[in-house]
C-alpha positions as CSV (number, residue, x, y, z in Angstrom):
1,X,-2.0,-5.0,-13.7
2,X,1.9,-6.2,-14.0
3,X,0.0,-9.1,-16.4
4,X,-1.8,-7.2,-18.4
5,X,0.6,-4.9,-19.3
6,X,3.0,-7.4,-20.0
7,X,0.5,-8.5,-22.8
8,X,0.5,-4.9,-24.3
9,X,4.4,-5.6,-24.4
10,X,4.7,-2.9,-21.4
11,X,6.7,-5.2,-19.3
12,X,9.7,-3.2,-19.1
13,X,7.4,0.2,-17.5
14,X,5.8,-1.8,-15.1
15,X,7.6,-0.4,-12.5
16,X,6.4,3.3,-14.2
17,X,2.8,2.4,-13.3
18,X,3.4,1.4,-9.9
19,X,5.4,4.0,-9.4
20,X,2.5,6.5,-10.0
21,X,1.0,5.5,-6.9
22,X,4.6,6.8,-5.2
23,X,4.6,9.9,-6.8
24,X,1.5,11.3,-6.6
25,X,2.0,10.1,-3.1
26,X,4.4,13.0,-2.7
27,X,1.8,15.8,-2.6
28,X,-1.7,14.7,-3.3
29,X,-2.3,13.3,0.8
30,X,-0.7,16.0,1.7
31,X,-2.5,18.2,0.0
32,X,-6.1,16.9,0.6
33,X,-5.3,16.3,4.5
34,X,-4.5,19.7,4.7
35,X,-8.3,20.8,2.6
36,X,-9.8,18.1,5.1
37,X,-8.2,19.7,8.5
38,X,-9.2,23.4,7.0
39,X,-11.8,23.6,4.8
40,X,-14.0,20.6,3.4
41,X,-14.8,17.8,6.2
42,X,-12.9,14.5,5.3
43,X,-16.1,12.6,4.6
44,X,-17.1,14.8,2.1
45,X,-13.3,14.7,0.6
46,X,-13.1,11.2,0.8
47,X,-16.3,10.8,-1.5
48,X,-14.9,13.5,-4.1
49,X,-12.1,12.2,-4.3
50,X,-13.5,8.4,-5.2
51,X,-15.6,10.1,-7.8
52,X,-12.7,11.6,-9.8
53,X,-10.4,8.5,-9.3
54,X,-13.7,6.5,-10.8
55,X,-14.3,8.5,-13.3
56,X,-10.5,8.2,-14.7
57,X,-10.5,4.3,-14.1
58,X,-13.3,4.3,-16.6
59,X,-11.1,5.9,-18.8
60,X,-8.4,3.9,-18.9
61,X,-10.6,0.6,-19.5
62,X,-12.2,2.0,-21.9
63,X,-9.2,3.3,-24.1
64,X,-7.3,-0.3,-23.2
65,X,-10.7,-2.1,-24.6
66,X,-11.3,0.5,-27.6
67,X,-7.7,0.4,-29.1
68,X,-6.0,-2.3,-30.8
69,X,-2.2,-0.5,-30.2
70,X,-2.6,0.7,-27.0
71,X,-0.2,3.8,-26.6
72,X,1.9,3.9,-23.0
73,X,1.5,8.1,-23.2
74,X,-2.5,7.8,-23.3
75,X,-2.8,4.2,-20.7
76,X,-0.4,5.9,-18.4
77,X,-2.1,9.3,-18.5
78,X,-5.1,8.0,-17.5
79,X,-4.3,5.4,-15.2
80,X,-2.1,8.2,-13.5
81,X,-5.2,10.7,-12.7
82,X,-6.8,7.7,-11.3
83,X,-4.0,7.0,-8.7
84,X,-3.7,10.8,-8.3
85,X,-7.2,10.6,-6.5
86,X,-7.1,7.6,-5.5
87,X,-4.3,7.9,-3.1
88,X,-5.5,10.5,-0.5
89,X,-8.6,8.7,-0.4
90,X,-5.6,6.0,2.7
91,X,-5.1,8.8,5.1
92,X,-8.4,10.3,4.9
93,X,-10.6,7.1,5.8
94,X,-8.0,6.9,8.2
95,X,-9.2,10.0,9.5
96,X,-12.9,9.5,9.2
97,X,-12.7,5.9,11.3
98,X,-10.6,7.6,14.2
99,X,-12.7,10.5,14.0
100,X,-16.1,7.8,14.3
101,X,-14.4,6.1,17.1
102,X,-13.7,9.2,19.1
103,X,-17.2,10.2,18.7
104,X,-18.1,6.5,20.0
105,X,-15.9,6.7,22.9
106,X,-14.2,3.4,21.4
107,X,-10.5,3.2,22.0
108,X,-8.9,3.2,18.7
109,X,-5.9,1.2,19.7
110,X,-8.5,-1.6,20.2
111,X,-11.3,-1.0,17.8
112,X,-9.6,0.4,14.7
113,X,-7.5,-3.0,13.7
114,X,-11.0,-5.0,13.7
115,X,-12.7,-2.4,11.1
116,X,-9.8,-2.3,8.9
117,X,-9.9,-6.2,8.3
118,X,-13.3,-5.6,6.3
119,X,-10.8,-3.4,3.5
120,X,-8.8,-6.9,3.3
121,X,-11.6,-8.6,3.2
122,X,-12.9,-6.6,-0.1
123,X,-9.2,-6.6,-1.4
124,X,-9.5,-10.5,-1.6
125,X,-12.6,-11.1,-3.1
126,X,-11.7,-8.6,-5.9
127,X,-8.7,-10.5,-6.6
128,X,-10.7,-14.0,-6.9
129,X,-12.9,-11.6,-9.3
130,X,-10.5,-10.6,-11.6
131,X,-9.3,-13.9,-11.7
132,X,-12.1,-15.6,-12.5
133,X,-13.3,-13.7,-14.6
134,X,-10.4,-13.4,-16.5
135,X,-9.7,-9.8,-16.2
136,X,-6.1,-9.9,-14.9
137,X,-4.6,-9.9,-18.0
138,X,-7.3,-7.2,-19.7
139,X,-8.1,-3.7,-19.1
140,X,-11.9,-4.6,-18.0
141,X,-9.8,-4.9,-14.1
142,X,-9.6,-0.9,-14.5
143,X,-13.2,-0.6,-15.5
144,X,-14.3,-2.6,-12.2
145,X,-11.8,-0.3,-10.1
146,X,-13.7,2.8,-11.7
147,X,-17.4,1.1,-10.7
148,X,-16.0,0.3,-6.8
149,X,-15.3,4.0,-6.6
150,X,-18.6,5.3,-7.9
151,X,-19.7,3.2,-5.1
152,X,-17.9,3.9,-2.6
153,X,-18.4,8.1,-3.5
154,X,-22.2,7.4,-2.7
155,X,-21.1,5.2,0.5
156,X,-19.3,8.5,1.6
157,X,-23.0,10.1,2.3
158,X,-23.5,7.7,5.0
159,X,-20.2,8.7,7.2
160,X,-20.2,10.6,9.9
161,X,-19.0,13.7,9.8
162,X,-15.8,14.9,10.6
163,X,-14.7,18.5,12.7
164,X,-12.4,21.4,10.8
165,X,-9.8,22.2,12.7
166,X,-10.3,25.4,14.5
167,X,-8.7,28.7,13.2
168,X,-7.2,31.1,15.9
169,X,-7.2,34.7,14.8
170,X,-3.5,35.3,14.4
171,X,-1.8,32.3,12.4
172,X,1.2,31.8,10.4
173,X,1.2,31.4,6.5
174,X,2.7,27.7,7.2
175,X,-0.6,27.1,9.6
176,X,-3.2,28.5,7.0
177,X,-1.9,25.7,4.6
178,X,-1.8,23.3,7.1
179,X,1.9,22.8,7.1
180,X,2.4,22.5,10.7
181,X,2.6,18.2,10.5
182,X,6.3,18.8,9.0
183,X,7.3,20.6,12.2
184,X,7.0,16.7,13.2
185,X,10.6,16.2,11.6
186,X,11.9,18.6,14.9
187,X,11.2,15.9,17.1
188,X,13.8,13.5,16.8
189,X,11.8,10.1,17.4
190,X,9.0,11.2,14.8
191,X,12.0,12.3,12.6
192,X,13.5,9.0,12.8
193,X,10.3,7.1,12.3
194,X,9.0,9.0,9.2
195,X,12.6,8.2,7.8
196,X,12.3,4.2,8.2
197,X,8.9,4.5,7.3
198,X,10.4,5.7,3.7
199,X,12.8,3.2,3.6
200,X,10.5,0.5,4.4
201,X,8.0,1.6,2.7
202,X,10.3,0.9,-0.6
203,X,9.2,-2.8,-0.2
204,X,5.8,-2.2,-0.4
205,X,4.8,-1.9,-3.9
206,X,7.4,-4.6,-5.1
207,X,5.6,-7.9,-5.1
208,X,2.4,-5.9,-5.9
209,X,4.4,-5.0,-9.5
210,X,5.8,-8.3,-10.0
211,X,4.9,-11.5,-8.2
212,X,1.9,-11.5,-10.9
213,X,5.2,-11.4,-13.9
214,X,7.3,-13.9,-11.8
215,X,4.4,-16.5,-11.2
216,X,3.5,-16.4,-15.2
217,X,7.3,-16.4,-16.2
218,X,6.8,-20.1,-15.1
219,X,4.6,-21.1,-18.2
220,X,8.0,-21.4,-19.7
221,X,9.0,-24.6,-17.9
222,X,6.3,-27.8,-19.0
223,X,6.6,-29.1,-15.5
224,X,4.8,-26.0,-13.9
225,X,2.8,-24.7,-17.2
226,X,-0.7,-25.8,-16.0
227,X,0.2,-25.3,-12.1
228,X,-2.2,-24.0,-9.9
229,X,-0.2,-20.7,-9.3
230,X,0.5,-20.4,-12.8
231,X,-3.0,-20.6,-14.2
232,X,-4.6,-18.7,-11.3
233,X,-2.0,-16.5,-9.2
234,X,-4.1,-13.9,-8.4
235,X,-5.9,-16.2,-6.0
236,X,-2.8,-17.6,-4.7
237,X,-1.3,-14.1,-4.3
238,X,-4.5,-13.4,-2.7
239,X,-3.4,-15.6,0.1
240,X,-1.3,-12.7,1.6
241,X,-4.1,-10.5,1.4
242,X,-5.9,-13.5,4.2
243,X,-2.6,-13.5,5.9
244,X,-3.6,-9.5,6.5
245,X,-6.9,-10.0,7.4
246,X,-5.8,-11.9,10.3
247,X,-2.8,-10.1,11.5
248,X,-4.1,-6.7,11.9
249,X,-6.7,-8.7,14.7
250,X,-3.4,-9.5,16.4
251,X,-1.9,-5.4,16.2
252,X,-3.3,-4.7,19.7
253,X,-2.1,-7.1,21.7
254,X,1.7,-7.0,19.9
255,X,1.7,-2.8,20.2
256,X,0.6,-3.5,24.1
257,X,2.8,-6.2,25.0
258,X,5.8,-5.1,23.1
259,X,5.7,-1.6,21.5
260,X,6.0,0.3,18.1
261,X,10.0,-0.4,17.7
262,X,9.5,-4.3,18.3
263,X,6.2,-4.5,16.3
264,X,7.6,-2.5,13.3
265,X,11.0,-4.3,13.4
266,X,8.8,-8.0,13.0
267,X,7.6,-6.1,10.1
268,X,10.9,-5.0,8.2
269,X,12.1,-8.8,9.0
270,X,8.8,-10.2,7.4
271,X,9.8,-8.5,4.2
272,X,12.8,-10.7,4.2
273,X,11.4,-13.5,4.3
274,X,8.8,-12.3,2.2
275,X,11.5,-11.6,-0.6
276,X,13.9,-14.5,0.3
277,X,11.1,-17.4,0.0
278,X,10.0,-16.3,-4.0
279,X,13.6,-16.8,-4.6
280,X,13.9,-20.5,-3.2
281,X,10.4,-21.7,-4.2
282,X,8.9,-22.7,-7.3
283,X,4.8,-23.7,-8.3
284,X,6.0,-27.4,-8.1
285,X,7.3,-29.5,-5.2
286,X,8.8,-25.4,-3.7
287,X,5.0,-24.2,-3.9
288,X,5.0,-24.4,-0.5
289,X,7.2,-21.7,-0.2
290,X,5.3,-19.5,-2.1
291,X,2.8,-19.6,0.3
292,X,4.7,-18.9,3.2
293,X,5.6,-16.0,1.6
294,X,2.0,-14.9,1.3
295,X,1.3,-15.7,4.6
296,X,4.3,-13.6,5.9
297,X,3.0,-11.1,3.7
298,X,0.1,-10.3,6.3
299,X,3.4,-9.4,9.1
300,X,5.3,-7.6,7.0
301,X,1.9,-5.1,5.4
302,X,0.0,-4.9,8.8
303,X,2.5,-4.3,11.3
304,X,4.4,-1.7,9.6
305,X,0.6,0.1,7.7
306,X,-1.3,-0.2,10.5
307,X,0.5,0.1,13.7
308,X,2.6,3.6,12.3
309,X,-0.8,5.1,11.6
310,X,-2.0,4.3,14.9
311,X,1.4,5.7,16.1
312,X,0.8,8.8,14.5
313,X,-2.7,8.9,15.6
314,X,-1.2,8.6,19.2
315,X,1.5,11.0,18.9
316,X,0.0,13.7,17.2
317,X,-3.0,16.2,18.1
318,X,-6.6,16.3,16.9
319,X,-5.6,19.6,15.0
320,X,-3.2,18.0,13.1
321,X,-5.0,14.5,12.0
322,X,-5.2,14.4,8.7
323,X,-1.9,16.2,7.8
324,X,0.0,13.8,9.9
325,X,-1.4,10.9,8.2
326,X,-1.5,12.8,4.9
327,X,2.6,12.8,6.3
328,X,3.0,9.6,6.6
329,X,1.3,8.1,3.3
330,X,4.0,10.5,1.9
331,X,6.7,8.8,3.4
332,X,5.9,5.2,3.0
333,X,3.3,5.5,-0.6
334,X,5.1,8.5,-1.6
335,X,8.9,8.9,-1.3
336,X,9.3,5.3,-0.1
337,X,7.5,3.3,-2.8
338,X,8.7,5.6,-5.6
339,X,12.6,5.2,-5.2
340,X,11.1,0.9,-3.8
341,X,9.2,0.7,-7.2
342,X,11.7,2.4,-9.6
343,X,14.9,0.6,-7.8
344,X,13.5,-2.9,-8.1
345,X,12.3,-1.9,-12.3
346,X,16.0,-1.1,-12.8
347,X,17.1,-4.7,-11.1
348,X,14.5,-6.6,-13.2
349,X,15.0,-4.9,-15.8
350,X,19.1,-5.6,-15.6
351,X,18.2,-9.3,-15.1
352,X,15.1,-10.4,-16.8
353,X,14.1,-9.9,-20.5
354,X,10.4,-9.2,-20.2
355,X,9.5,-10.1,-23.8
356,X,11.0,-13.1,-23.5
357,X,9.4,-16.6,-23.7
358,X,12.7,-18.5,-22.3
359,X,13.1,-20.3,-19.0
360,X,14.6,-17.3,-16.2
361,X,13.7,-18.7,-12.9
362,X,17.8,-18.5,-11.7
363,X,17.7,-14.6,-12.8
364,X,14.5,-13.9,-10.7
365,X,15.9,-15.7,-7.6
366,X,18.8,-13.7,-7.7
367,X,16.1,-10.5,-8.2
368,X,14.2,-11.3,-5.1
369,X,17.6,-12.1,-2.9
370,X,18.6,-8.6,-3.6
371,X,15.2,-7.3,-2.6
372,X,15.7,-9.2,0.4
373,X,19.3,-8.1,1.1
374,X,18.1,-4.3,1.3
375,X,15.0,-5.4,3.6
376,X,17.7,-7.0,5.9
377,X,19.9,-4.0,5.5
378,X,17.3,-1.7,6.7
379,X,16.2,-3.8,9.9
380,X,19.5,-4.0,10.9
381,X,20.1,-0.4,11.1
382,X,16.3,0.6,12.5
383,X,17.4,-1.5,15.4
384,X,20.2,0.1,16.1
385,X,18.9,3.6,15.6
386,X,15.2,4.3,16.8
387,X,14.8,4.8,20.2
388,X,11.4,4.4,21.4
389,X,9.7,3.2,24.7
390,X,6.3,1.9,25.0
391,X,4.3,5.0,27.0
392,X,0.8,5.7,27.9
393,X,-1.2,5.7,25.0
394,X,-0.3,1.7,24.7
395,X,-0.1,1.0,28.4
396,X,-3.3,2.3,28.8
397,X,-4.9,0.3,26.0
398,X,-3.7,-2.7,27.9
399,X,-5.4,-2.1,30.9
């Protein structure tokens, strides 16, 4: 999407549209895992809410393809209504594949990391898709988005279904809405891992907004213009998405042998060098450095996504599911990757000129070393700060 819009000369709100997926973030999972723990099973939810995300997507291919001055007010509109439906639809299949496993008497610790691969799995052959087809830098990649959800809205007949929670006869205004996952924040190890999950979660929508700018920014220097990773980026950005696939196989035994703290602390320190090698490397003689980066890339996503909703999953109860994860896409997709995606927009913006043609490769190595500074920054002090030992849930996966 960062290329395309940088061809509608919308490279200076890039961060804007990334950012949507932050700020909806701050009350749309909530809100849904709260109607999926009270009132409409998450299956069913989960389908609805692919439906009305498809149904925008459409919308905002169709106005990119229909106009010939496309207008930020109307792309963004629609684009945002998309995202706004879009986003609960991460803690509620969530939900729905911990809620299969438990009818299975699979132990999710073990079986959920193996499932989740086949999203990856999807994730990169849509990329080699829109790449090959050309649509990364035209709206026709929202119009495929739009189609994937009408699909996956008639998948959503073929889940299982999943239990309301059960009312008592006496509750609490803050219980009727579901708002009992907040009381969370009282406990001061959940406290202080929804907390890093915000601040980590700031890196998480950064390269997704602008690796696709930085790799094309290239076509300014004749020794990289017809590079592989200038010409088709999406598939060697695609790479990380590989790296993921095979990382979240190895979740269960890291979470066993070493813990939450350890495995989420890999993590933060995969995003610096995820940052730190797009500074040094180039799609020349340094392309090798780009693709460590996407290979670190699978660390730095998985062990942070995956393990802190299985965390959650462990340290909360049944009751409270689908808030808690609602919870914790908040944190990381909501408050985290706002303030991530609007920060690193201000820092591009203050060194890179978007509509321009000329060589910047210096200014965008000194873009991702800052990224990577504040990664560092935040590793440092999640070491020093959460407390956490391995206890039974983990320990008894192992066995």
């Amino acid at each position: 999407m960062g290329r395309y819009l940088g061809s509608v000369g919308m490279g200076d709100v890039i961060g804007w549209f990334y950012s949507m997926q932050g700020i909806v973030s701050l009350f749309m999972p909530a809100i849904m895992g709260i109607i999926a723990d009270r009132w409409v099973p998450a299956q069913r939810l989960l389908g609805l809410c692919h439906l009305l995300s498809g149904v925008a997507m459409v919308g905002t291919g169709g106005y990119g393809m229909m106009s010939s001055d496309v207008e930020f007010s109307r792309l963004f509109t629609l684009y945002s209504l998309g995202v706004a439906f879009y986003m609960p639809t991460l803690g509620l299949s969530n939900s729905v594949a911990y809620t299969a496993l438990d009818k299975a008497h699979k132990d999710s610790v073990k079986a959920f990391p193996p499932i989740r691969t086949f999203g990856t799995i999807g994730f990169i052959c849509l990329m080699w898709v829109v790449d090959l087809t050309g649509f990364q830098s035209t709206p026709m990649q929202f119009v495929l988005s739009g189609v994937l959800s009408f699909m996956l809205f008639l998948y959503s007949f073929t889940l299982p279904s999943c239990p309301l929670a059960k009312h008592e006869k006496s509750k609490s205004v803050a219980e009727s809405l579901g708002l009992k996952a907040f009381a969370l924040f009282k406990q001061k190890r959940m406290a202080m891992f929804f907390i890093f999950s915000m601040l980590l979660g700031a890196s998480l929508q950064i390269t997704n907004g602008y690796a696709n700018p930085f790799l094309e920014s290239f076509k300014s220097q004749p020794q990289y213009a017809d590079s592989f990773g200038v010409l088709h980026s999406n598939i060697l950005i695609s790479i990380s998405q590989a790296s993921e696939a095979l990382c979240i196989l190895m979740i269960p035994f890291f979470l066993r042998r070493y813990g939450i703290k350890t495995v989420m602390l890999i993590a933060m320190l995969a995003w610096v060098f995820r940052f730190g090698l797009f500074g040094l490397g180039d799609p020349g003689s340094g392309v090798w450095m780009f693709v460590l980066s996407m290979l670190v890339y699978g660390v730095a996503f998985d062990f942070f996504n995956i393990s802190g909703s299985l965390f959650v999953d462990k340290e909360t109860s049944t009751s409270l599911r689908s808030s808690a994860q609602g919870l914790f896409v908040l944190m990381t997709n909501g408050f985290g990757a706002t303030i991530g995606t609007l920060g690193a927009q201000a820092v591009v913006n203050a060194y890179i000129d978007m509509s321009s043609t000329a060589p910047q490769a210096e200014a965008w190595s000194k873009v991702w070393f800052i990224f990577a500074a504040y990664a560092l920054v935040v590793a440092v002090a999640f070491a020093l700060l959460f407390s956490y030992k391995q206890d039974a849930p983990y320990a008894k996966a192992a066995k």
